[in-house]
C-alpha positions as CSV (number, residue, x, y, z in Angstrom):
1,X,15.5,-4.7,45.9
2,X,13.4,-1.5,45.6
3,X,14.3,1.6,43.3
4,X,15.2,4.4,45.7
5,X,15.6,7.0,43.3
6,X,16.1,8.4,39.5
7,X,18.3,10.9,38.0
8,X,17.4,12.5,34.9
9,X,19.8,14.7,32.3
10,X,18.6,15.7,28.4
11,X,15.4,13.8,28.8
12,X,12.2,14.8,27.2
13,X,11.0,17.1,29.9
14,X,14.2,16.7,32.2
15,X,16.2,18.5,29.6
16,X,18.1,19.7,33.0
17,X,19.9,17.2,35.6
18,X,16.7,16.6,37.4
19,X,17.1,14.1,40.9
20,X,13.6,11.9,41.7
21,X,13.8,10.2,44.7
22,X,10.7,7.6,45.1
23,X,11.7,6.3,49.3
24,X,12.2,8.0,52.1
25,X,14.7,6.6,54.6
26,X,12.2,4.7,56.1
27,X,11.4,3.3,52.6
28,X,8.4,4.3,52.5
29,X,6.7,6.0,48.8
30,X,7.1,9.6,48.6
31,X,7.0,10.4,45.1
32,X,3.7,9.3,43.1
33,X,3.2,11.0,39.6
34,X,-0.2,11.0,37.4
35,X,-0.9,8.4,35.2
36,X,0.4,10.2,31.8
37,X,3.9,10.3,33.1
38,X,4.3,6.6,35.1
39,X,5.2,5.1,31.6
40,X,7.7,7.8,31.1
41,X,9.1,6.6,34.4
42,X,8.9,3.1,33.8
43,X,10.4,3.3,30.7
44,X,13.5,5.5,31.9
45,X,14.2,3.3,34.6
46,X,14.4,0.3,32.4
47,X,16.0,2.0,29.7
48,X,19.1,3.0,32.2
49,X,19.2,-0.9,33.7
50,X,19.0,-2.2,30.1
51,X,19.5,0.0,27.4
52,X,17.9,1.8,24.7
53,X,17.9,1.0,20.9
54,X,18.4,4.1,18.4
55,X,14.7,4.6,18.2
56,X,14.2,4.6,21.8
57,X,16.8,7.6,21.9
58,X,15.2,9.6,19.6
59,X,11.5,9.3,21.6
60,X,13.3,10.3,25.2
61,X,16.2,12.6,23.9
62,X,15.3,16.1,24.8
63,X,16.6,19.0,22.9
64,X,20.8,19.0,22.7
65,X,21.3,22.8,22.6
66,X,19.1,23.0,26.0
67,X,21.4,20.4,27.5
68,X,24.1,18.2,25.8
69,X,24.4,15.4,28.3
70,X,21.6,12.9,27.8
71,X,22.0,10.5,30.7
72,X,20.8,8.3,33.7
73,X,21.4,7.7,36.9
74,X,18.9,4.1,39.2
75,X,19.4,3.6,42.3
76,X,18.3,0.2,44.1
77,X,18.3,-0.9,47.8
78,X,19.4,-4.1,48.9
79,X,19.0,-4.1,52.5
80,X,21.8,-2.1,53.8
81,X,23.5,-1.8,50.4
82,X,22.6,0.1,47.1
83,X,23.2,-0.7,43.7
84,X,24.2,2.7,41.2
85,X,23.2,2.0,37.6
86,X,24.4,5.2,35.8
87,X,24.3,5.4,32.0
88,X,25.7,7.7,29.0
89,X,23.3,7.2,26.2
90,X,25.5,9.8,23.4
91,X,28.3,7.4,24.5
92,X,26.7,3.9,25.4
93,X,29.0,3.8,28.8
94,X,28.0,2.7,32.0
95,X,28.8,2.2,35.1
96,X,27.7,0.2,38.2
97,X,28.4,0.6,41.8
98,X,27.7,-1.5,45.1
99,X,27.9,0.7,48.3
100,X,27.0,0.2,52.0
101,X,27.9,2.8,54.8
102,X,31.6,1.0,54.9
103,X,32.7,0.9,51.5
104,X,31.8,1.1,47.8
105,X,33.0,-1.0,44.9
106,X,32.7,-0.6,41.6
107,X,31.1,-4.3,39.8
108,X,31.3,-2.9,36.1
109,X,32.2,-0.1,33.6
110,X,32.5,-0.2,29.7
111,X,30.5,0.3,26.9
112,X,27.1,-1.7,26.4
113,X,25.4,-1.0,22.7
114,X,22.2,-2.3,22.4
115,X,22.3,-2.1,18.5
116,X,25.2,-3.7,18.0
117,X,23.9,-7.3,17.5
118,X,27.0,-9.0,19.7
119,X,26.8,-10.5,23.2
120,X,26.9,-8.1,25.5
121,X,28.5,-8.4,29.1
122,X,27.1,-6.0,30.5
123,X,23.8,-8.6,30.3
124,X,26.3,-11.1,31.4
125,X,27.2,-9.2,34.5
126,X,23.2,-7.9,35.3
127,X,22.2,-11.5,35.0
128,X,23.7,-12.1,38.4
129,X,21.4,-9.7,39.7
130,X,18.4,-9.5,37.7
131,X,16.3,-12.9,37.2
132,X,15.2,-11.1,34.0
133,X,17.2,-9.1,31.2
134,X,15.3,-8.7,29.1
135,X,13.5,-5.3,29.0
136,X,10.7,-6.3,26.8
137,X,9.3,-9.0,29.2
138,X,9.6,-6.1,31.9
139,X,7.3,-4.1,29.4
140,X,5.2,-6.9,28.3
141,X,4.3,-7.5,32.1
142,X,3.7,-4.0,32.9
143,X,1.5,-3.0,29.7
144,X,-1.7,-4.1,31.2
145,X,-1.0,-2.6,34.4
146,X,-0.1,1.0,32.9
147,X,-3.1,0.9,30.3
148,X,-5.3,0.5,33.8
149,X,-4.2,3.5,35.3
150,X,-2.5,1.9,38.1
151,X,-0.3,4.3,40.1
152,X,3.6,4.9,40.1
153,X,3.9,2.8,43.2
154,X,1.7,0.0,42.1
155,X,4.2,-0.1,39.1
156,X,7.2,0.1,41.3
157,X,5.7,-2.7,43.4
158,X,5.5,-4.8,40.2
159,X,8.8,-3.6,39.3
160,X,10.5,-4.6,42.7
161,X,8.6,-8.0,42.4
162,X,10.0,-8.8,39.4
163,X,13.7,-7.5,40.3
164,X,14.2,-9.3,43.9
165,X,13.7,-12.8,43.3
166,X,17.6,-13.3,42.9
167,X,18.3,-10.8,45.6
168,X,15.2,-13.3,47.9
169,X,16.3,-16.8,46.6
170,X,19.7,-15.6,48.0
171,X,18.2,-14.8,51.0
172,X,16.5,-18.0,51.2
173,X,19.3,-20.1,50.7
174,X,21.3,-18.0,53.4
175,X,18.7,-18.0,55.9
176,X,18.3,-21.9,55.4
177,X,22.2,-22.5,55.9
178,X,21.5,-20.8,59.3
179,X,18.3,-22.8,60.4
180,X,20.1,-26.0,59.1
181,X,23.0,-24.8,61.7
182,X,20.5,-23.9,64.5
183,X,18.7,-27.2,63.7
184,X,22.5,-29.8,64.2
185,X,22.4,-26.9,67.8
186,X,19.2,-27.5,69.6
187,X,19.9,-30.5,72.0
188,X,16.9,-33.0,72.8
189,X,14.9,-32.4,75.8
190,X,13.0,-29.3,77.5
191,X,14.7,-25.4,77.6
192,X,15.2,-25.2,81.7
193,X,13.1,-21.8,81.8
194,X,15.3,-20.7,84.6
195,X,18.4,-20.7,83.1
196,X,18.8,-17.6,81.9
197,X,21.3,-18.8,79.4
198,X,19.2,-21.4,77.8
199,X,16.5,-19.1,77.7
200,X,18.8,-16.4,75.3
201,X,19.6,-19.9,73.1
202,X,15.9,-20.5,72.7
203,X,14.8,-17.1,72.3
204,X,17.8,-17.1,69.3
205,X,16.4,-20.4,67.8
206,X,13.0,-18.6,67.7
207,X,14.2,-15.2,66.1
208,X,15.5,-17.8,63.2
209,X,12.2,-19.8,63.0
210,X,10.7,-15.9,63.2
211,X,12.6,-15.3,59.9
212,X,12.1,-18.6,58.4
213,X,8.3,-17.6,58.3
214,X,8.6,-14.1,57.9
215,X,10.5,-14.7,54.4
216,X,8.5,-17.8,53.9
217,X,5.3,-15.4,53.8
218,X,6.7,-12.7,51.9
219,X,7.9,-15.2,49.2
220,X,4.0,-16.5,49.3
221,X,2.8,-13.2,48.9
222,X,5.0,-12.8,45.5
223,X,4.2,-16.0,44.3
224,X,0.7,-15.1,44.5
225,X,1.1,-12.0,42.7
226,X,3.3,-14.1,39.8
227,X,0.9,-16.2,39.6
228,X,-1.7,-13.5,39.6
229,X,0.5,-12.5,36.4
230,X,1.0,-15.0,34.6
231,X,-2.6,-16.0,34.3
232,X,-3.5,-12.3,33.5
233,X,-0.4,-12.6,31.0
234,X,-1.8,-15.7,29.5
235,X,-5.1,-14.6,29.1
236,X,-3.8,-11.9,27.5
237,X,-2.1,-14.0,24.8
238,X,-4.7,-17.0,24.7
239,X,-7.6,-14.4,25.0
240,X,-9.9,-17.7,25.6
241,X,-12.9,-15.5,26.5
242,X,-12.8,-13.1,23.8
243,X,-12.8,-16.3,21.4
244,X,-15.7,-17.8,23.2
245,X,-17.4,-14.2,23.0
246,X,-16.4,-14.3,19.0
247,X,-18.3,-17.7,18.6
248,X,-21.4,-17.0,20.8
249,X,-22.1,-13.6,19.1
250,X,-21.5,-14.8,15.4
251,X,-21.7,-18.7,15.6
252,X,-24.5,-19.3,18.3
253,X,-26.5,-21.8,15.9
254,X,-23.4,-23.5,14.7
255,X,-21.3,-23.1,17.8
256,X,-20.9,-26.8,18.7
257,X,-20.7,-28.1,15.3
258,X,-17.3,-30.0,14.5
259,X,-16.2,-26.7,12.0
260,X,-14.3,-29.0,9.0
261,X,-17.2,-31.1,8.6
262,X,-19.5,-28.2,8.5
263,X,-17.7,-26.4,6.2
264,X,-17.2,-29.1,4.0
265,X,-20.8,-30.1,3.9
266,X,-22.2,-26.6,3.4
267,X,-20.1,-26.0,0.7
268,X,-20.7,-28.9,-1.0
269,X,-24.6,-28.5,-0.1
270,X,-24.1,-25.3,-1.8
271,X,-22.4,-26.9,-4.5
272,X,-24.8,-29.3,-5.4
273,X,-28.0,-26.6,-4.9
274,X,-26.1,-24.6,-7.7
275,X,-25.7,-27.5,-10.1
276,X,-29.1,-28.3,-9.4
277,X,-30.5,-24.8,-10.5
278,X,-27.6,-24.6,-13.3
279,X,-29.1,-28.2,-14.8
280,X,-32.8,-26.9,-14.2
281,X,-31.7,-23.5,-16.1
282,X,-29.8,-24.9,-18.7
283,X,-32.6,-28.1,-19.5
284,X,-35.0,-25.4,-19.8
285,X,-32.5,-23.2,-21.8
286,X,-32.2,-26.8,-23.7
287,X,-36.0,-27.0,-24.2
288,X,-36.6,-23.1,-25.4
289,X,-34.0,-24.2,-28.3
290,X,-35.9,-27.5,-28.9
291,X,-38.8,-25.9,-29.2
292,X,-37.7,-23.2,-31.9
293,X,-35.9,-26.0,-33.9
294,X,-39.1,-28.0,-33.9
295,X,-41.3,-25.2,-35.3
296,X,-38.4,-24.2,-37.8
297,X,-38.3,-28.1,-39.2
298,X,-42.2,-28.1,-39.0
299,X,-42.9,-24.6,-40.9
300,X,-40.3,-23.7,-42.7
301,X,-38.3,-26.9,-43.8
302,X,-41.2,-29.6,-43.9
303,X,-40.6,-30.4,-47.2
304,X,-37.2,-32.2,-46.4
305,X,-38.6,-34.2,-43.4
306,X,-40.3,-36.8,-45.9
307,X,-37.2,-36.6,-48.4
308,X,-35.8,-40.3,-49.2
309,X,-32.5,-40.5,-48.6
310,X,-31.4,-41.2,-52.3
311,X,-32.2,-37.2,-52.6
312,X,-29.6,-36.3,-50.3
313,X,-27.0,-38.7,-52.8
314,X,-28.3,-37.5,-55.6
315,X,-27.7,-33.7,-54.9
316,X,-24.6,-34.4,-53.9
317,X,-23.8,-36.2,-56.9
318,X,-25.4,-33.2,-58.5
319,X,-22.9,-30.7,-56.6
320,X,-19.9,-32.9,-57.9
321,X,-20.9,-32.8,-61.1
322,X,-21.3,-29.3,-61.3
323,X,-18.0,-28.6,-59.9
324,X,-16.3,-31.3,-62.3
325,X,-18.2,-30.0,-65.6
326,X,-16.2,-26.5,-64.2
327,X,-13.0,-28.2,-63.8
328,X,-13.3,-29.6,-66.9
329,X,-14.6,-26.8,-69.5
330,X,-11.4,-25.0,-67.6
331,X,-9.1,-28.0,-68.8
332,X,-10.7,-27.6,-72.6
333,X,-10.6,-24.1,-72.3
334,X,-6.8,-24.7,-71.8
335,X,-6.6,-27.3,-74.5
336,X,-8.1,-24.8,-76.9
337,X,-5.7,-22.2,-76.5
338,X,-2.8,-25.1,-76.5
339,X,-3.9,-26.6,-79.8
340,X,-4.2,-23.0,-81.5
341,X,-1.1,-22.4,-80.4
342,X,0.5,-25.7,-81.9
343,X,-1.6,-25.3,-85.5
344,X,0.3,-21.5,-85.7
345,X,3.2,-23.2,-85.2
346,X,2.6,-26.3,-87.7
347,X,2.1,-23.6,-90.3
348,X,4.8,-21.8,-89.6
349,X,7.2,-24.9,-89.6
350,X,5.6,-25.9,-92.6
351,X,6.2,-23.5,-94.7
352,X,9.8,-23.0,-93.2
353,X,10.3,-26.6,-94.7
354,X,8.9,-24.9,-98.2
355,X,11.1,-22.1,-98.0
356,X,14.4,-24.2,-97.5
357,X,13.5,-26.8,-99.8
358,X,12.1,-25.1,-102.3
359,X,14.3,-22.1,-102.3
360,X,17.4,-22.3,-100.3
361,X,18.3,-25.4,-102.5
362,X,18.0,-23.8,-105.8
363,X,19.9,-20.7,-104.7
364,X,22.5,-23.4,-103.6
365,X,22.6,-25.0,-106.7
366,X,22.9,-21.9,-108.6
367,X,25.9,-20.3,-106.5
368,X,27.7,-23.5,-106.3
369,X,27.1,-23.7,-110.5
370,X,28.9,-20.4,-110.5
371,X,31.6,-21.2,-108.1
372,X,32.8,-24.4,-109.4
373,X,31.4,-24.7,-113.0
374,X,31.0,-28.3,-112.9
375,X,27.4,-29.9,-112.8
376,X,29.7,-33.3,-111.6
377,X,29.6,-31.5,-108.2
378,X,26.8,-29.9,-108.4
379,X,24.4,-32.1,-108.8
380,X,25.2,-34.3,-105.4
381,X,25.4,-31.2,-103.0
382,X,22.4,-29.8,-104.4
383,X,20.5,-33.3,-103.5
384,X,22.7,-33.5,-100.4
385,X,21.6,-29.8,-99.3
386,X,17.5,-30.9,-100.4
387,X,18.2,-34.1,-98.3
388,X,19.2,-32.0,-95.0
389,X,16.7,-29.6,-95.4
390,X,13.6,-32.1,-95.3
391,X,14.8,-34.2,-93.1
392,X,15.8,-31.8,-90.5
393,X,12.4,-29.6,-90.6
394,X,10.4,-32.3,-92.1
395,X,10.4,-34.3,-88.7
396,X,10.0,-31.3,-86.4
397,X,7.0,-30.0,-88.2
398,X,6.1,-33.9,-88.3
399,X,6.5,-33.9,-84.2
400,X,4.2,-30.6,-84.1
401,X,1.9,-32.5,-85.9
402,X,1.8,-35.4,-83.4
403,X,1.2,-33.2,-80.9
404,X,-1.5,-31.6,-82.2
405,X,-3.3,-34.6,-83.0
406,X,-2.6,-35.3,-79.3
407,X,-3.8,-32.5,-78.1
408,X,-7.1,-32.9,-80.2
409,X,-7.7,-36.3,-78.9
410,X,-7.3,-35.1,-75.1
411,X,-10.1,-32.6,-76.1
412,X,-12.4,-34.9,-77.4
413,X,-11.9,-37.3,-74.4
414,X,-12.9,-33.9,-72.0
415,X,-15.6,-33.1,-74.3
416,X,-17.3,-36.5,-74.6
417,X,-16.9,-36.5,-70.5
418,X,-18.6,-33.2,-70.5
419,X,-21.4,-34.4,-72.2
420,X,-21.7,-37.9,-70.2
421,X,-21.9,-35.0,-67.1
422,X,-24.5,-32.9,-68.8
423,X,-26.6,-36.1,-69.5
424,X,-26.4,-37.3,-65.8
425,X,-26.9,-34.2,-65.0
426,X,-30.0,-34.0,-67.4
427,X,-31.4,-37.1,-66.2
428,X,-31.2,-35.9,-62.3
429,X,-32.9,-32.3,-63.2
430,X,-36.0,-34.3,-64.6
431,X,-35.7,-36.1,-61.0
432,X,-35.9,-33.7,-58.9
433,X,-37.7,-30.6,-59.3
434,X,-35.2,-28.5,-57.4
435,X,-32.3,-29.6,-59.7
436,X,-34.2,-27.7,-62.6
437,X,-32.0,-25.0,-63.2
438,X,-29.1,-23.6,-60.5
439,X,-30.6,-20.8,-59.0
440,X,-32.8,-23.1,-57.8
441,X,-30.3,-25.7,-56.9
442,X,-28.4,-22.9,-55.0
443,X,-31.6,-22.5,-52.9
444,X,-32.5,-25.5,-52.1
445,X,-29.4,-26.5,-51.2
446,X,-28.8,-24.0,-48.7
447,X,-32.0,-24.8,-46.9
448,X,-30.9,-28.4,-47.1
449,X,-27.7,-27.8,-45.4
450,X,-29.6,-25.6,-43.0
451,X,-31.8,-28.7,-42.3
452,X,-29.3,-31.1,-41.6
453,X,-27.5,-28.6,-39.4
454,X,-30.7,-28.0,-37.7
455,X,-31.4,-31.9,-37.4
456,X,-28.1,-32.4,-35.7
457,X,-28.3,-29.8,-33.4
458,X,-31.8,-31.1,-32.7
459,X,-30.3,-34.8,-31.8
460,X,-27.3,-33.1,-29.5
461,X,-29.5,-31.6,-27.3
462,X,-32.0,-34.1,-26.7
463,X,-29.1,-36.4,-25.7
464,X,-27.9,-33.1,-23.4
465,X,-31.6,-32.9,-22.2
466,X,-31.9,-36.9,-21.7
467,X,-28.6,-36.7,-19.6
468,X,-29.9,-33.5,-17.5
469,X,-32.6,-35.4,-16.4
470,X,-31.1,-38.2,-16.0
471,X,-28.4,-36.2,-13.5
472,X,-31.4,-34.7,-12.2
473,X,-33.3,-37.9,-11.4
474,X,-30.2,-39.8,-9.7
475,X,-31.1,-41.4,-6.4
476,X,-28.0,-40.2,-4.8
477,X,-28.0,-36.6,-6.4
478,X,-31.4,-36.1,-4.5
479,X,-30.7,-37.8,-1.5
480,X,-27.8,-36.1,-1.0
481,X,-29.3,-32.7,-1.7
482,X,-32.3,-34.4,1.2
483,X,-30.4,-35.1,3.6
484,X,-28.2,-31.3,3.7
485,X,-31.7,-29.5,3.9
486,X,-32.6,-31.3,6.8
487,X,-29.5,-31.3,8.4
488,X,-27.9,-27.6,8.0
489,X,-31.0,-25.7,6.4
490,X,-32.0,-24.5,10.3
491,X,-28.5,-23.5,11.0
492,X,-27.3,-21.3,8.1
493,X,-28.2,-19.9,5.4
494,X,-26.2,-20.9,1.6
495,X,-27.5,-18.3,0.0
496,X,-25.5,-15.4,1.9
497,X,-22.8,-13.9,-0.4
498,X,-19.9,-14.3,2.5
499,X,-20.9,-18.0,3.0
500,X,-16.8,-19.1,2.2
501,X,-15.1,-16.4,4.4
502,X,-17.7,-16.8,6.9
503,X,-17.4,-20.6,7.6
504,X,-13.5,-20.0,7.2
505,X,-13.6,-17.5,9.9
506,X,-15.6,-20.2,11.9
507,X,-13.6,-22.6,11.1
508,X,-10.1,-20.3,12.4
509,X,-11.9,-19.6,15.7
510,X,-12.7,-22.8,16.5
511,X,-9.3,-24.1,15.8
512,X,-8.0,-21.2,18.2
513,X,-10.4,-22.9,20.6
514,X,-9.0,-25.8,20.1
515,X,-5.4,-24.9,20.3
516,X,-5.6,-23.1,23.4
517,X,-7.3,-26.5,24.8
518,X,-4.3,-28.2,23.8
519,X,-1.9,-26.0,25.7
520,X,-0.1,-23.8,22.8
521,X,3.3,-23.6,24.1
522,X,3.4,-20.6,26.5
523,X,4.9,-17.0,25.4
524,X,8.6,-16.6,26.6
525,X,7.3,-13.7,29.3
526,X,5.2,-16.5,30.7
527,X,8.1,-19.1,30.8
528,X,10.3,-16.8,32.4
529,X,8.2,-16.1,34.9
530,X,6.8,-19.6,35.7
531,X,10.8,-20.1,35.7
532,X,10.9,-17.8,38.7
533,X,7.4,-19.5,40.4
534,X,8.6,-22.8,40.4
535,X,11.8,-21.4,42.1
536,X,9.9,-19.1,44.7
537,X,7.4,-22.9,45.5
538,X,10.6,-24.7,45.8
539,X,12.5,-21.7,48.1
540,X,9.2,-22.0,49.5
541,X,8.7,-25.7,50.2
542,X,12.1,-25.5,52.2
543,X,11.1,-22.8,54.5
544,X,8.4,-24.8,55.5
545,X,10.4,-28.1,56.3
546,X,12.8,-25.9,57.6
547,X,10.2,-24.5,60.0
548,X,9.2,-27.7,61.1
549,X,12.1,-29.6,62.0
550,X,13.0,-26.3,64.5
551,X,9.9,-26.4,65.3
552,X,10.0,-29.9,66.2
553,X,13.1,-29.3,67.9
554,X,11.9,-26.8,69.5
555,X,8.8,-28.8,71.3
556,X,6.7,-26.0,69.9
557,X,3.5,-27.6,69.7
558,X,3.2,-28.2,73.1
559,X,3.2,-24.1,73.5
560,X,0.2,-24.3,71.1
561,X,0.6,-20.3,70.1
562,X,2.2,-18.1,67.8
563,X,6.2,-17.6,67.8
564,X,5.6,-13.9,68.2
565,X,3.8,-15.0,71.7
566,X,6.3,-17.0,72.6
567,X,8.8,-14.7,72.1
568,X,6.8,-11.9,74.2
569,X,6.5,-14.7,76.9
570,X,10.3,-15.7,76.8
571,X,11.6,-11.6,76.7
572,X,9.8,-11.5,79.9
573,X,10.9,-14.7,81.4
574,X,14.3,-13.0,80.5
575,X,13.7,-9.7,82.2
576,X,11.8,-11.5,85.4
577,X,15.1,-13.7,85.9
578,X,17.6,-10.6,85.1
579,X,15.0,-8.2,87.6
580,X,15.3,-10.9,90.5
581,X,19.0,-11.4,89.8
582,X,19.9,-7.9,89.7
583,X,21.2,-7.8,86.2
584,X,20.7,-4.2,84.4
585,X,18.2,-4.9,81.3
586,X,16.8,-2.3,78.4
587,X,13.6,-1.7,78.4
């Protein structure tokens, strides 16, 4: 199957019905183009057989007002026949026709979207013809091939290699129906070469066994060239050399290192070289403080390094009492104002008591003298009136009275207690000589505080310096540390700031490496094609034991020369026994 010719209409550059015809009618190339256009070609051949998406239209749709039709017309040969692919791409219709010089048929018409996300029978139809249908594989094979430069009839040669194997295979099978036949023909025993009759059979059983290697050569031919393919394909994909490239230019030292364990170890070497230099940094960090702290306890607080510990109790005791001779002269403070308050209102109650007693019962007397006139009655509500009087504001002034004397005796308690403070407090200032007065108790109990705080931080980081050392000095930490120098210092260096990306990167390479090893699964254009290899060795393998049982038949070896000599030699045993007989031949 070779494309004989291309029609053109409202294409980029064909905006007008423009006829390219690639074969003569010999079949030989007539058309070639230069390089810039043969993907154009390609890719308006293979649009027309398969279809272009809506963003395919847009990049070969010329302009509409030039020419309003945008469509395309393949022809392919098929021996004596030819197949018409013609397609509308404004209305997605197409239409295929199968001619020969006696008749035409149509094989399909309707629509075919390629956007439309449904099965498509057009496909369904092609895929009796084409081995392939899918245009990107087509595309995929031929990338390489146009980014070389090749010519327009290099690429049509690719093309027709990957169109025909359906169109050979049928072939194949055909042609080995018809050596099977000639095979059950040939009789055992020698051709009598002067019977012209037999001579015409065996000179027909060779034009078969002629064919039988003729296809059989052409279908080694292609299977060379797929498999010249498929290896350039697979390269392509795998790129195993530009990975070995990638590791010898950027990995030489490290190259045949196993990559997980390398990473891992330089890492961690790297890890441990940085906790090493943080410990080193921060133990002399540690030091520089325990320095300072040491001249700060030896200058300027020396005085508390020889303190007995009694002074420390005693100052606080000091502090407490201070704060509770506060608390208290607060609570007497309050007491004071409490028991003022209750001798105002003792007085006061008091000499409400007077008042009633001494006044309100007179006036009582008096009135009730005038009302009733009769000292009989008189007399007892006057005493009954005097009676009421004390007792009701006699007691409450009494209670007022209780309370003060309450109140008192509370005060004396917090008094007496303030004292007993004052005295301890006394007896501590003739102690110590900093508990002499406050402002000096203030002072030096600052610088006390400050002392302890200084001892404790002292004692924390001497046990943080004891343990750096001691994480410093461990057997295992050092060997460790040993052992990565000697083993991975020569290869690469930890102090580079891409170290992680770069042993990733290593790391990704070599496991590209070692996928490719393992056979990745191939990409579909591969399988597809290796699909069509196995079928052209297996078309191919039966050629060959077709061959040989004819051949064998045939007695061939014991001719021990090519078939197309034997043939020469039999035509003119044919024409020697026709000239002597008298029989009219063609030259």
């Amino acid at each position: 199957m070779r494309i004989q010719s291309l029609q053109l209409s409202g294409f980029k550059g064909f905006d007008q019905n423009t006829t390219i015809n690639f074969l003569d009618e010999h079949q030989n190339l007539v058309f070639e183009s230069d390089s810039e256009n043969n993907q154009f070609f390609i890719q308006a051949i293979l649009g027309i057989i398969f279809g272009l998406n809506a963003e395919e239209k847009l990049a070969f749709r010329g302009d509409p007002k030039v020419n309003q039709t945008f469509t395309g017309l393949v022809s392919l040969v098929l021996d004596q026949k030819v197949l018409l692919i013609e397609r509308d791409f404004e209305t997605d219709v197409i239409a295929c026709l199968l001619t020969d010089p006696q008749s035409s048929r149509p094989i399909f018409q309707g629509k075919d979207i390629v956007d439309n996300g449904f099965s498509r029978p057009y496909l369904d139809m092609l895929r009796s013809i084409f081995p392939i249908v899918d245009k990107s594989i087509y595309l995929e094979v031929l990338e390489d091939e146009i980014s070389e430069g090749k010519s327009l009839g290099e690429l049509l040669a690719s093309l027709y290699l990957l169109f025909s194997p359906s169109f050979k295979l049928n072939k194949t099978r055909a042609l080995l129906n018809q050596a099977e036949s000639v095979a059950s023909e040939i009789l055992p025993g020698k051709f009598d070469t002067n019977d012209i009759q037999q001579l015409m059979r065996f000179k027909e059983f060779l034009l078969v066994l002629q064919k039988v290697n003729s296809l059989r050569t052409e279908l080694i031919e292609d299977l060379n060239k797929l498999n010249h393919l498929i290896q350039k394909i697979r390269q392509k994909h795998l790129h195993k050399d530009q990975v070995h490239k990638n590791l010898e230019d950027s990995y030489q030292a490290i190259k045949d290192q196993n990559p997980i364990l390398l990473r891992a170890e330089v890492l961690l070497w790297k890890s441990l070289e940085q906790l090493k230099k943080q410990n080193e940094n921060e133990l002399k960090d540690i030091d520089n403080q325990l320095e300072v702290i040491e001249q700060t306890l030896k200058i300027d607080l020396s005085e508390y390094e020889q303190l007995p510990p009694e002074a420390e109790r005693d100052i606080k005791i000091y502090h407490e009492n201070v704060e509770k001779i506060e608390k208290l002269k607060k609570r007497i403070e309050s007491l004071d104002r409490e028991i003022q308050l209750q001798e105002v209102k003792y007085k006061t109650w008091k000499n409400v008591k007077y008042f009633f007693v001494g006044v309100i019962s007179p006036l009582a007397f008096i009135l009730s003298y005038i009302a009733f006139n009769s000292w009989l009655l008189i007399i007892p509500e006057a005493f009954f009136f005097s009676l009421i009087f004390l007792f009701l504001f006699g007691h409450y002034h009494s209670k007022i009275g209780d309370k003060l004397l309450n109140l008192q005796e509370d005060r004396d308690i917090l008094v007496k207690k303030v004292n007993d403070l004052k005295n301890e407090q006394h007896q501590l200032q003739k102690k110590w000589y900093f508990l002499k007065d406050d402002k000096h108790f203030q002072i030096h109990k600052d610088r006390l505080l400050k002392y302890k705080e200084l001892k404790a931080t002292y004692r924390k980081l001497k046990q943080k310096e004891a343990q750096l050392k001691e994480n410093l000095a461990q057997p295992s930490f050092r060997d460790q540390l040993e052992n990565f120098r000697k083993k991975y210092q020569h290869l690469i260096d930890i102090n580079r700031p891409d170290l992680e990306t770069y042993l990733d990167k290593f790391v990704a390479i070599k496991n590209e490496l070692n996928s490719i090893e393992m056979k990745i699964p191939e990409p579909p254009v591969v399988k597809e094609l290796q699909k069509i290899s196995h079928e052209y060795r297996t078309a191919i393998q039966k050629l060959k034991e077709a061959h040989n049982s004819i051949s064998e038949r045939l007695n061939l070896h014991q001719y021990n020369m090519p078939i197309e000599q034997i043939l020469d030699a039999v035509d003119r045993r044919i024409k020697n026994i026709e000239l002597k007989s008298g029989i009219p031949f063609e030259y």
